[in-house]
C-alpha positions in Angstrom: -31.3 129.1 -14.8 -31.4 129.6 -18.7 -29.1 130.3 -20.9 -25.2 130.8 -19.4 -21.9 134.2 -18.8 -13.0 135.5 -22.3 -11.7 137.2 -24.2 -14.6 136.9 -22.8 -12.8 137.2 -19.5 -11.8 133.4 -19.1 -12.6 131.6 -22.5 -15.1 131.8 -25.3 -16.4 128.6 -26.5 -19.6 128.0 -24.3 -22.2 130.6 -23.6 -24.7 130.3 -21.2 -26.2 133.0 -18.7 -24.4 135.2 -16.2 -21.5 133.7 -14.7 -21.2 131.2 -17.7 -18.7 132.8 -19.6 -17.3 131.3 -22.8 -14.5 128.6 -22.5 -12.2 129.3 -25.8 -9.0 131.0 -24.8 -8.8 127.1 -24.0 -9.7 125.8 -27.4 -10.9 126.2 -30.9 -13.8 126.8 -30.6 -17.0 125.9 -33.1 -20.6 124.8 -34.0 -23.0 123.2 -36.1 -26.2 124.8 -37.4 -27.3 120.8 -38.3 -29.2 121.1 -34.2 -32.0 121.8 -36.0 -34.6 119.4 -38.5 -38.1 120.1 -39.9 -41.2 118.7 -37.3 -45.0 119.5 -38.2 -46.2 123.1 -37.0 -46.8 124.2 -33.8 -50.0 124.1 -32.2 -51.6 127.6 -33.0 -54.3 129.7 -30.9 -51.5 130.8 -28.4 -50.4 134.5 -27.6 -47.0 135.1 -26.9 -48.1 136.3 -23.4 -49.4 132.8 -22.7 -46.6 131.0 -24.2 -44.4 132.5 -21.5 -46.7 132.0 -19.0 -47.0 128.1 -20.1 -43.0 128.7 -20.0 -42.5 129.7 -16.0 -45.3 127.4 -15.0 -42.8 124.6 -16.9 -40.0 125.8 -15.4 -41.7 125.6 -11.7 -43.4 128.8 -11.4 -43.1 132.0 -10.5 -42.9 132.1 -7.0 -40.3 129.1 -6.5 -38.2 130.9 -9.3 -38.4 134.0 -7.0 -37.5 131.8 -4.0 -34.3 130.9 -5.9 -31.1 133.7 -4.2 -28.1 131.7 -4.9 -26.7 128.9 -7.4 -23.9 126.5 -6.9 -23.1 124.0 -10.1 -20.7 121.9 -10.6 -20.0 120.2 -14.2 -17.8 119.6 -16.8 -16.8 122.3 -19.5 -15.8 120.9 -23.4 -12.3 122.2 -24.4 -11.6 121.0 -28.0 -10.2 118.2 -29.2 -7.7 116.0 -27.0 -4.4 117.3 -29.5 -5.0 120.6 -28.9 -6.0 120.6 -25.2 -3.2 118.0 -24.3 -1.0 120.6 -25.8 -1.9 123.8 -24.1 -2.2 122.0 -21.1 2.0 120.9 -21.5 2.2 124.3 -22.4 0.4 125.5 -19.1 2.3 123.7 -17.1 5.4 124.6 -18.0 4.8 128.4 -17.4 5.0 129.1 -21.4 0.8 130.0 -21.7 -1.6 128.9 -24.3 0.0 129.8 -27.3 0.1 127.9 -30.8 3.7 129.8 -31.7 5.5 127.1 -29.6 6.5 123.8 -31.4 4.7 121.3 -29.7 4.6 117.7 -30.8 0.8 116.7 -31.0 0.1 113.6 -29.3 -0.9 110.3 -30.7 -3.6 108.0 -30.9 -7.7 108.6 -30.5 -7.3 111.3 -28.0 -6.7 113.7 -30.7 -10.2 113.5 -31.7 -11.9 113.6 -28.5 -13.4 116.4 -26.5 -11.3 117.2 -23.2 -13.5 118.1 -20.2 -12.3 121.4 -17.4 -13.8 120.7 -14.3 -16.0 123.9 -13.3 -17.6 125.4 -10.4 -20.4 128.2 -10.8 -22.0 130.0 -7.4 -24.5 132.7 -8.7 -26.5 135.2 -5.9 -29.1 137.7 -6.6 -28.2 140.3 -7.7 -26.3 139.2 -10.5 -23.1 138.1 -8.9 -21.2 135.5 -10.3 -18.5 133.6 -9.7 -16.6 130.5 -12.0 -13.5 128.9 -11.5 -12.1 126.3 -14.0 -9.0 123.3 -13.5 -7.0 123.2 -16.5 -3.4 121.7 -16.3 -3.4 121.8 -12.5 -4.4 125.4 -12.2 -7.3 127.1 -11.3 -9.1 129.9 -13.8 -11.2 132.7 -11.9 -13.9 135.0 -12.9 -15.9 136.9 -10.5 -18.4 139.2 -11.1 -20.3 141.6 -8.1 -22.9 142.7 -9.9 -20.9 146.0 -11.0 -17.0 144.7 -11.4 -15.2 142.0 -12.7 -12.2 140.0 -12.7 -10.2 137.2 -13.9 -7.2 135.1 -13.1 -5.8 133.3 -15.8 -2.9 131.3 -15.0 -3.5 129.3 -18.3 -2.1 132.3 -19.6 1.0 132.7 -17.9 -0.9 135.3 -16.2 -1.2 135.1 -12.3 -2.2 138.6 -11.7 -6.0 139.9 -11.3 -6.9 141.4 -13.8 -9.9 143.9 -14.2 -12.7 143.1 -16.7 -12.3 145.2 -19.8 -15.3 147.8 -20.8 -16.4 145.5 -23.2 -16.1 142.5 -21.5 -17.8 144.4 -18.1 -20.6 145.8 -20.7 -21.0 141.7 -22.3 -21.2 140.4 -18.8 -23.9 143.4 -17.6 -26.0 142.4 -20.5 -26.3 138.5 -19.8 -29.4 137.0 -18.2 -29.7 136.4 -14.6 -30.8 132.8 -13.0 -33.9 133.5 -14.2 -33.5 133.5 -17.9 -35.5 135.6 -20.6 -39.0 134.6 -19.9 -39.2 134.6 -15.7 -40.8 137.6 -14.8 -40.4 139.3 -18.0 -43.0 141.9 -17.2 -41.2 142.7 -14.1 -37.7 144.1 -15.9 -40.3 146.0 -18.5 -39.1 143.7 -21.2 -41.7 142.5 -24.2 -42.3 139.4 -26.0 -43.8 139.0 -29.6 -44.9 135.3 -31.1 -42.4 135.7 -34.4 -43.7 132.0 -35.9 -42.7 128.8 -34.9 -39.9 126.8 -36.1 -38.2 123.4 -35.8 -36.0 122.6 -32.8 -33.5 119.7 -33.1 -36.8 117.9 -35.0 -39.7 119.2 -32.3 -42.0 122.1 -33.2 -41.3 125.4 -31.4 -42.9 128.6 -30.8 -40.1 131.3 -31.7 -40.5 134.1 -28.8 -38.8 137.8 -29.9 -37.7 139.3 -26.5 -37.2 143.2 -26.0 -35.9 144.4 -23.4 -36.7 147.4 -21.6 -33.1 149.0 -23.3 -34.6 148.0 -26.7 -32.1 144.8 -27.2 -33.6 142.3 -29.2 -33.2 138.5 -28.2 -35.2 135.3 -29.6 -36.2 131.9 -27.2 -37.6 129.2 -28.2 -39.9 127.0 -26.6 -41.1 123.5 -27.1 -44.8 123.6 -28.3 -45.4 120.4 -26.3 -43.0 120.7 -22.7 -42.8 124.5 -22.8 -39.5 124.3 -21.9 -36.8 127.0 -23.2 -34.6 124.5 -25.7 -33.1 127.0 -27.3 -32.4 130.9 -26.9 -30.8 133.5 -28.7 -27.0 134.1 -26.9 -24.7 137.5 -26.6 -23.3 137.9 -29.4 -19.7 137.3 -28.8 -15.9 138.8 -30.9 -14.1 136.2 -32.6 -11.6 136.7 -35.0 -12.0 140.6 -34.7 -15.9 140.6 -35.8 -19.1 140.0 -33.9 -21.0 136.5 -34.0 -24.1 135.4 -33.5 -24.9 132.9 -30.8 -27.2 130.3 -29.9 -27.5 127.8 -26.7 -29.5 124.6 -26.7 -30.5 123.6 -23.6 -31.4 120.0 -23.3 -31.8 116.8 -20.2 -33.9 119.1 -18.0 -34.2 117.7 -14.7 -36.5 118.6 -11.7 -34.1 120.6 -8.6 -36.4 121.4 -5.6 -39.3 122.1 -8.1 -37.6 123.8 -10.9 -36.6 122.7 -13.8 -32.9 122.6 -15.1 -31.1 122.1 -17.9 -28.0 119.7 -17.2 -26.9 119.7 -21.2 -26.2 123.1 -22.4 -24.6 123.2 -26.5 -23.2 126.1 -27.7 -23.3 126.7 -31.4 -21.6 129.9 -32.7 -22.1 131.5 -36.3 -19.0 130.6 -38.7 -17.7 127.8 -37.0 -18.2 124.2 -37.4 -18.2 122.6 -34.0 -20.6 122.7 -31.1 -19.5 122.9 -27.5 -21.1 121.3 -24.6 -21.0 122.2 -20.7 -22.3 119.1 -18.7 -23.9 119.5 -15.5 -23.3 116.9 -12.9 -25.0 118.7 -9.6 -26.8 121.9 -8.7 -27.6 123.1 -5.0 -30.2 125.9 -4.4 -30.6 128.6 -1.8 -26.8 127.5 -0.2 -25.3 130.5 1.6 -22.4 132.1 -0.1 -20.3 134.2 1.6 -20.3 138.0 -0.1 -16.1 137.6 -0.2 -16.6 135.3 -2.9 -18.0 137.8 -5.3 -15.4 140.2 -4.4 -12.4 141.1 -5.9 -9.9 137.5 -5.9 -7.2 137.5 -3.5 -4.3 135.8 -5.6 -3.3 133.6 -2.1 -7.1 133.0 -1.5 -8.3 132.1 -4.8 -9.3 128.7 -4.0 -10.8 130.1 -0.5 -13.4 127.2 -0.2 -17.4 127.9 -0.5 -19.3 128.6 2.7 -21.0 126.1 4.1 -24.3 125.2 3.5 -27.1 126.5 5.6 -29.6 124.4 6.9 -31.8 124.7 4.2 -29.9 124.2 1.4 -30.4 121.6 -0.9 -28.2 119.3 -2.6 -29.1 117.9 -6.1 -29.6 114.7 -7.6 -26.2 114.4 -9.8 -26.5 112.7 -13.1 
């Protein structure tokens, strides 16, 4: 897993890959360009084929990525600051929705500067289902995605219906990266990579990868010159403030989950806004069977239906 998935369907403040939508109908949402400081050069004498290559054989390999069908990951989800999250959370709860039109006295004390952290749970299977659900205020946030269709439940909102993904929002979550990121079997979905330089990475040397897919979209990774790990990759770009931004996600605290390697830090730092966001992993389980139901359309009495048990082969991971 690379990369990430309301209005992106349930928030906008952290992208990641499919099924790790953005988390800022929740927040104000923002980011810092200061991730990155100067490093000496990258090693040179490497083709952008090999890079990648050097990347998935980091990463675990091909063939346990292609042993990988289903996802579940639990973590934590940053919300803004504790003001403004105590404060749509009084709001939430008292049926009135997320709104900053309704006088609400802030709280006091150090809270107010401090990041709130949603609770999250994210089940990805091949292909490209998704499924997310998020506690906020004592409710529970759904998106589900079958690979075709999506939907949301946002009672944050005041809204307890299901609602249908919009065009755009079903065309942002069609275009995000499956489990497998950009580089995994890049050949396979007829995408391309170029070597476009190398550049500095949060103070390590990177080689700066341009990928095309096969629909001729244009996305950049970047990998560590010395792990060969993904640290940082080019997002969806996402609508804020009625015009398109650019994204980036720094992935960071990889650990090793049944021979692959995870990121369990993911930062998400948007262009035009001052302020990072963070999703913190606390486990991941691979190959656990997951019922189709819970990629289909939410029942509103069974949104909280509880995952399917594990089969005997699934395997829990180390939490932080």
């Amino acid at each position: 897993m690379s990369r990430s998935h309301l209005s992106a369907p349930i928030s906008r403040g952290i992208q990641l890959p499919r099924g790790w939508p953005l988390l800022g109908v929740l927040a104000c949402l923002c980011v810092t360009p200061a991730l990155m400081a100067a490093e000496g050069p990258a090693p040179s004498g490497l083709s952008a084929a090999q890079i990648a290559d050097k990347n998935v054989a980091a990463r675990g390999g091909l063939s346990a990525w292609r042993a990988l069908q289903t996802l579940s990951v639990t973590g934590k989800m940053e919300a803004g600051s504790g003001d403004s999250a105590a404060r749509s959370a009084r709001l939430a709860r008292a049926g009135l929705g997320v709104s900053v039109k309704h006088a609400v006295p802030k709280d006091d004390g150090a809270a107010a500067n401090t990041q709130v952290q949603l609770p999250f749970t994210l089940e990805m299977k091949r292909p490209d289902k998704s499924r997310l659900e998020i506690q906020f205020a004592g409710k529970t946030a759904v998106q589900v995605y079958d690979g075709t269709n999506g939907w949301k439940v946002r009672p944050f909102l005041n809204r307890s219906e299901v609602e249908p993904f919009t065009a755009e929002e079903a065309k942002a979550e069609s275009g995000k990266d499956d489990m497998d990121g950009l580089l995994i079997n890049y050949q396979a979905r007829g995408a391309k990579v170029e070597l476009a330089g190398t550049e500095a990475v949060e103070g390590h040397s990177a080689y700066k990868l341009k990928v095309t897919s096969k629909s001729g979209e244009v996305r950049n990774v970047w990998v560590d010159s010395k792990t060969f790990l993904d640290v940082k990759v080019e997002g969806v770009p996402r609508r804020m403030d009625g015009r398109m931004h650019r994204v980036w996600v720094y992935q960071r605290d990889f650990k090793p989950v049944q021979g692959l390697m995870m990121p369990y830090v993911y930062e998400t730092v948007v262009e035009g806004f001052p302020q990072a966001h963070r999703m913190l992993v606390d486990s991941i389980t691979v190959n656990q069977a997951l019922s189709e139901a819970r990629f289909s359309k939410p029942q509103l009495l069974a949104a909280n239906v509880p995952a399917a048990a594990a089969l005997p082969a699934a395997i829990p991971v180390v939490k932080k």
